[in-house]
C-alpha positions as a Python dict, from the first residue, in 0.01 Angstrom:
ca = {
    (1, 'X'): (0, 0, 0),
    (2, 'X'): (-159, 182, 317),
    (3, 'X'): (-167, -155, 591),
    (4, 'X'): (20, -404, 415),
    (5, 'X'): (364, -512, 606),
    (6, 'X'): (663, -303, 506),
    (7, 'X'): (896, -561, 259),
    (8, 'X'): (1130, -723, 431),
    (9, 'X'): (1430, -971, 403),
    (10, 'X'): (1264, -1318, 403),
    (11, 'X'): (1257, -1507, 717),
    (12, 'X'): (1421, -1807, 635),
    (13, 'X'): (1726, -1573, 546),
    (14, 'X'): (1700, -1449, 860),
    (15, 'X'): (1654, -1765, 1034),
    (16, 'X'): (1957, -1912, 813),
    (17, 'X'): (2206, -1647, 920),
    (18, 'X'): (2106, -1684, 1326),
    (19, 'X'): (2120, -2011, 1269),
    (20, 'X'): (2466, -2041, 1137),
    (21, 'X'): (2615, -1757, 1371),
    (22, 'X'): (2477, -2000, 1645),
    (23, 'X'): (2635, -2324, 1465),
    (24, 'X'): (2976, -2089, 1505),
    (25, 'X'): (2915, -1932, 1827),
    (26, 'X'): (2698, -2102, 2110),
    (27, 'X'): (2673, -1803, 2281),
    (28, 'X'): (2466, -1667, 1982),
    (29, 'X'): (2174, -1944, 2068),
    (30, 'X'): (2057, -1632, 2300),
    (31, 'X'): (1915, -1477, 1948),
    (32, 'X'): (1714, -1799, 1845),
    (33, 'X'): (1583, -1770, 2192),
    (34, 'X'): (1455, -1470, 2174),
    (35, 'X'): (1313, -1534, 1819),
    (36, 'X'): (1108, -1850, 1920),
    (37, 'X'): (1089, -1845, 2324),
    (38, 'X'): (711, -1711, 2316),
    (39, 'X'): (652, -1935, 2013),
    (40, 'X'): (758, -2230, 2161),
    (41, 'X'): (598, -2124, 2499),
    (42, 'X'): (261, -2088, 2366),
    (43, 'X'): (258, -2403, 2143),
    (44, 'X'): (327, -2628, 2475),
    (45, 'X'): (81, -2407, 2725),
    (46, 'X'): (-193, -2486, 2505),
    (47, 'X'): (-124, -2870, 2480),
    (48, 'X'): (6, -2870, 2841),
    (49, 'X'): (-280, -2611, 2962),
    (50, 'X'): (-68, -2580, 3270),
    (51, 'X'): (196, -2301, 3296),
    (52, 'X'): (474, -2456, 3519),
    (53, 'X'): (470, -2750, 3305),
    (54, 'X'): (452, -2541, 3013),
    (55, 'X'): (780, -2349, 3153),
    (56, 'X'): (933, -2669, 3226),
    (57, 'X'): (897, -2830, 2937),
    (58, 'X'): (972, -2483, 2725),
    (59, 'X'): (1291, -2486, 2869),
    (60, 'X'): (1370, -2846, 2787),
    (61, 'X'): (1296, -2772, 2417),
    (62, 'X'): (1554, -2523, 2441),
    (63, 'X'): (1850, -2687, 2604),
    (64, 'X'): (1752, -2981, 2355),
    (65, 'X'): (1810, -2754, 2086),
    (66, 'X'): (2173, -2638, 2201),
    (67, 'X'): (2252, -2954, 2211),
    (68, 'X'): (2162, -3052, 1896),
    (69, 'X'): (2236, -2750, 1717),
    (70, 'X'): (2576, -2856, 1569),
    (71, 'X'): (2359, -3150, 1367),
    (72, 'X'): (2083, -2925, 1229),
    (73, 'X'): (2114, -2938, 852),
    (74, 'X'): (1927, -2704, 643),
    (75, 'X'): (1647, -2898, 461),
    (76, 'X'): (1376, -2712, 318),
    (77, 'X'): (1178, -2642, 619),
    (78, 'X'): (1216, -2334, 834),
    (79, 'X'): (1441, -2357, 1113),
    (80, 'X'): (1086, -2359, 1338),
    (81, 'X'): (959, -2612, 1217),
    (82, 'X'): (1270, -2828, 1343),
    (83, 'X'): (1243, -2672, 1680),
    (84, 'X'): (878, -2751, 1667),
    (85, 'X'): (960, -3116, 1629),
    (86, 'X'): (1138, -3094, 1921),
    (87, 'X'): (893, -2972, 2103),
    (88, 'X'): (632, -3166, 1989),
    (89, 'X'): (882, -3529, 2075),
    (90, 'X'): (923, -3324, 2470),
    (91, 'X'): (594, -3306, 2489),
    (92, 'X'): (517, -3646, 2370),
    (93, 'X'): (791, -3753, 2638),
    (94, 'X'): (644, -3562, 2920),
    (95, 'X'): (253, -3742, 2814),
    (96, 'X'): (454, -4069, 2805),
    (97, 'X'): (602, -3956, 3154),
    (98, 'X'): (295, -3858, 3313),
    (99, 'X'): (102, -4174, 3228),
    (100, 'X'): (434, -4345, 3411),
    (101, 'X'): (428, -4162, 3727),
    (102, 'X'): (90, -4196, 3939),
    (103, 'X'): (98, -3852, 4025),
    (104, 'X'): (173, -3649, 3717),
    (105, 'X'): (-139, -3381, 3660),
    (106, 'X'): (-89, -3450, 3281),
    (107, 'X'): (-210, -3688, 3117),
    (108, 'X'): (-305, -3593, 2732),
    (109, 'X'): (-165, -3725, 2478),
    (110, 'X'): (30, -3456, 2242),
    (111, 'X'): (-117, -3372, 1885),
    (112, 'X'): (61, -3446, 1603),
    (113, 'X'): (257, -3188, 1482),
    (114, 'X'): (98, -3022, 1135),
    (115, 'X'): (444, -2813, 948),
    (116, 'X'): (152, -2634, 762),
    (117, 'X'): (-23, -2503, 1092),
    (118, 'X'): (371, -2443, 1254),
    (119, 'X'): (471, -2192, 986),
    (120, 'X'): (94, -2107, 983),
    (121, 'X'): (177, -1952, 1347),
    (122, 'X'): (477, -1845, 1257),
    (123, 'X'): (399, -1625, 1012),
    (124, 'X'): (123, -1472, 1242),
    (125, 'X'): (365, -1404, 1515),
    (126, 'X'): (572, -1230, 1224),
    (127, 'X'): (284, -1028, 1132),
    (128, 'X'): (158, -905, 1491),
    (129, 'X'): (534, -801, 1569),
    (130, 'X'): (464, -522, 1264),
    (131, 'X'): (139, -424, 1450),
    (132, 'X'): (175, -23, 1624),
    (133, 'X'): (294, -125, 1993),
    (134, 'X'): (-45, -44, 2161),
    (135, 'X'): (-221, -300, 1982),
    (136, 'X'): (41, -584, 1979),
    (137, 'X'): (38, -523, 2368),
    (138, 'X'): (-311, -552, 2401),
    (139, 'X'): (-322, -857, 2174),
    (140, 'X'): (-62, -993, 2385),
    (141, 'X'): (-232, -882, 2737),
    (142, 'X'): (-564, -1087, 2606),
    (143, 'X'): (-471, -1384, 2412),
    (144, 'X'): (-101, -1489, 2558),
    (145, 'X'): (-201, -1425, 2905),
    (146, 'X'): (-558, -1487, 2895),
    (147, 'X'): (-642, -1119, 3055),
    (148, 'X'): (-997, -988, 3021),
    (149, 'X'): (-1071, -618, 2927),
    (150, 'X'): (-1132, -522, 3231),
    (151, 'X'): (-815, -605, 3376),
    (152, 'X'): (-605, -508, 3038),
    (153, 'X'): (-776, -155, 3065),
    (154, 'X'): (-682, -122, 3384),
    (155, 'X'): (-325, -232, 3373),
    (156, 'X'): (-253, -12, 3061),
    (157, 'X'): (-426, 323, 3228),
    (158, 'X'): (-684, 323, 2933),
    (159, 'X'): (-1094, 290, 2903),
    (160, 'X'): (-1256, -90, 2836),
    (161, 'X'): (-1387, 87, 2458),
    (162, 'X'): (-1045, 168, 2411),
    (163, 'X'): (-915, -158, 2465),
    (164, 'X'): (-1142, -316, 2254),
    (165, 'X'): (-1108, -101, 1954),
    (166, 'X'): (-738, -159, 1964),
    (167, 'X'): (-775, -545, 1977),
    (168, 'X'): (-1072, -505, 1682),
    (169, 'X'): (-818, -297, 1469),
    (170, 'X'): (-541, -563, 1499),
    (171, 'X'): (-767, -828, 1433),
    (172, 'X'): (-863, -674, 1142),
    (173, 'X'): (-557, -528, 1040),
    (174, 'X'): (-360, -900, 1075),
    (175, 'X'): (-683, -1087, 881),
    (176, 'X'): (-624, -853, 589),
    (177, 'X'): (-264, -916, 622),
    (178, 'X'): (-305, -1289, 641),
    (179, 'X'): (-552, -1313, 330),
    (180, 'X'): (-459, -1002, 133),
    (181, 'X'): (-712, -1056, -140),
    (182, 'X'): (-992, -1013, 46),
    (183, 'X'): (-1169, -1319, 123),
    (184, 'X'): (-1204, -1496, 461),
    (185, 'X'): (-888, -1586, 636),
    (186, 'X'): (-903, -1948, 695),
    (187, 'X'): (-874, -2089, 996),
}
């Protein structure tokens, strides 16, 4: 069907056999990386709403990960949602941390971590890496890094109309993806 994503091997297969090949081979942990790095990025720049410590503590997740990698045990959940709970405990660290240290600029306390909204943005990253490159670059230009049209149209060479109609035909192309019978997508 014309705008529906192309059938695919299911995720979690994917994840399982990354997984594993990184349970084997350390060095492989460079391909789960890859996979979740903007992922895991984004989920602690909007709780941290400050990109060193959002770098920081993104990196922490990670090296937390390697290390427990050997331990992970396949339970029903997606492999993201385990790496999710470690970010979510880094960032509940880092709160604890801040409220420690007199001069830490964070002080929030972390959400608590919802699986349902995890895979939730998983599956939406999934979906806007099938999006035509144009329009998964502007996406990325004006929601990752918080660019405005004019400075997305004039970093990709094109007009501010242009730029908008791409991001209104991804929008609409990943709602019809994300609720495929129609109604309102929610959330």
């Amino acid at each position: 069907m014309l705008g529906m994503p192309r059938s695919t091997p299911t995720p979690t297969d994917d994840e399982r056999a990354l997984v594993e090949a990184a349970q084997r081979d350390p060095t492989r942990f460079a391909d789960l990386y890859d996979l979740y790095f903007d992922r895991v990025y984004g989920f602690l720049a909007r709780r941290t709403h400050n990109r060193s410590d959002a770098e920081d503590l993104t990196s922490e997740v990670f090296h937390e990960a390697l290390a427990a990698l050997p331990r992970f045990e396949w339970r029903g959940a997606p492999f993201a949602a385990w790496l999710f709970r470690i970010a979510a405990n880094t960032l509940a660290d880092h709160a604890e941390r801040s409220v420690r240290e007199p001069n830490a600029a964070s002080r929030a306390e972390p959400p608590p971590v919802d699986p349902v909204e995890i895979e939730n943005h998983a599956r939406l990253h999934r979906l806007v890496d099938r999006l035509p490159a144009d329009q998964r670059r502007v996406l990325h230009l004006r929601f990752a890094e918080e660019k405005t049209v004019p400075e997305i149209a004039r970093d990709l060479g094109r007009s501010e109309g242009a730029v908008k109609q791409l991001q209104f035909r991804a929008l609409a192309t990943l709602r019809a993806w994300m609720n495929p019978k129609g109604g309102r997508a929610r959330g």
